[in-house]
C-alpha positions in Angstrom: 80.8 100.2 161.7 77.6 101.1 160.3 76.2 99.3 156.6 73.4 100.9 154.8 71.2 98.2 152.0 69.3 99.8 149.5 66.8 98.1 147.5 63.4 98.4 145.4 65.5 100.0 141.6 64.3 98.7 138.8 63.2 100.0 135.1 59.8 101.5 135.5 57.1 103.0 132.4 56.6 106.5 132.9 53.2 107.0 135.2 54.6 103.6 137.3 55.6 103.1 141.0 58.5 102.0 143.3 59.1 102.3 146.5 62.9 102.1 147.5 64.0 100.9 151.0 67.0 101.7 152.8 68.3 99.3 155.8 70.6 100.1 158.3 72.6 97.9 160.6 75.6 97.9 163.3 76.6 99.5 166.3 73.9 102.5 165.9 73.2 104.5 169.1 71.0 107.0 167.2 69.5 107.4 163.8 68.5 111.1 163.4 67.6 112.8 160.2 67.2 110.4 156.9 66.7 111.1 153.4 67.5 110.3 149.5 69.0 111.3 147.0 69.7 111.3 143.3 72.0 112.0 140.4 71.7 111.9 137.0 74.3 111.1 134.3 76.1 114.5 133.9 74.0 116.4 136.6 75.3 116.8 140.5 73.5 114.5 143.1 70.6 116.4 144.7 67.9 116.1 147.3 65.0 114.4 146.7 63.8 114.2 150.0 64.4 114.0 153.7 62.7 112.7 157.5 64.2 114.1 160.2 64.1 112.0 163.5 60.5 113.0 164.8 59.1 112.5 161.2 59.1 116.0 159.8 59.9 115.6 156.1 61.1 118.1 153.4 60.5 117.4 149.6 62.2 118.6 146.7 59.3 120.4 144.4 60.2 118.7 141.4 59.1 115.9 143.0 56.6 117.2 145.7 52.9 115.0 145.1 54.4 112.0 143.5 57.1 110.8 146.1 56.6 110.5 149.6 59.4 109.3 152.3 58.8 107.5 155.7 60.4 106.0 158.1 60.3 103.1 160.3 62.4 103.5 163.5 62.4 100.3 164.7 63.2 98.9 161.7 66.3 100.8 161.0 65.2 101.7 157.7 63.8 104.5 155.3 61.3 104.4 152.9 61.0 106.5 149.3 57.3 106.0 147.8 57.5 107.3 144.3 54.4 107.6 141.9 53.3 109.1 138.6 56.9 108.3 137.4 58.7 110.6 134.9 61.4 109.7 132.6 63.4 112.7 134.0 63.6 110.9 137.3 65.9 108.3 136.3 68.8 108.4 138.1 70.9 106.3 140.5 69.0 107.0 143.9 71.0 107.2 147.1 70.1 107.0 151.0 71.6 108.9 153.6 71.0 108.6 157.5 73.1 110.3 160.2 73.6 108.2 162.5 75.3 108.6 166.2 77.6 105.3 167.3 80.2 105.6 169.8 81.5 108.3 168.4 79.6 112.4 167.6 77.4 111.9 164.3 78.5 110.6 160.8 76.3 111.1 157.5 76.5 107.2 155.9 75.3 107.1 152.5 74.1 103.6 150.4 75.3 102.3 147.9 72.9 103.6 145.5 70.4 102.3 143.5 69.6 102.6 139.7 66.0 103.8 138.9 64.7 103.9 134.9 61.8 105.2 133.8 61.1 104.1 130.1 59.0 106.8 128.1 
């Protein structure tokens, strides 16, 4: 069984930072691509960004120059930087890291965290 922590939400002014984490922990053989995601009240969840397992990263443009992921393999864990906050990022803010355990690979997803940005 795999578990996924998020953590670093929070209620943010518009122009302000946080930088969201993303744990994982169990039986993991291998962690391959990672990313986050997001969804709005009334809008579908969608790609914010992603880190593939040799640290190749894709970012969505409505975010591209403000957020940045990362990831530290040792640690199990993802990283979303986020700058220059808008108030249409707010959104609940989900990881997702397929990861390979005794059995082929499974997509586990967090269990989201809330992000506000205040105009």
């Amino acid at each position: 069984q795999v578990q996924l922590v998020e953590s670093g939400g929070g209620l943010v002014q518009a122009g302000g930072s946080l930088r969201l984490s993303c744990t994982a922990s169990g039986s993991i053989f291998i962690i391959n691509a990672m990313g986050w995601y997001r969804q709005a009240p009334g809008k579908q969840r969608e790609l914010v960004a992603a880190i593939t397992k040799g640290g190749s990263t894709d970012v969505a443009d409505s975010v591209k120059g403000r957020f940045t992921i990362s990831r530290d393999n040792a640690k199990k864990t993802v990283y979303l930087q986020m700058n220059s906050l808008k108030p249409e990022d707010t959104a609940v803010y989900y990881c997702k890291i397929a990861v390979v355990t005794t059995t082929p690979q499974v997509d586990y997803w967090g269990q989201g965290t809330q992000v506000t940005v205040s105009s």
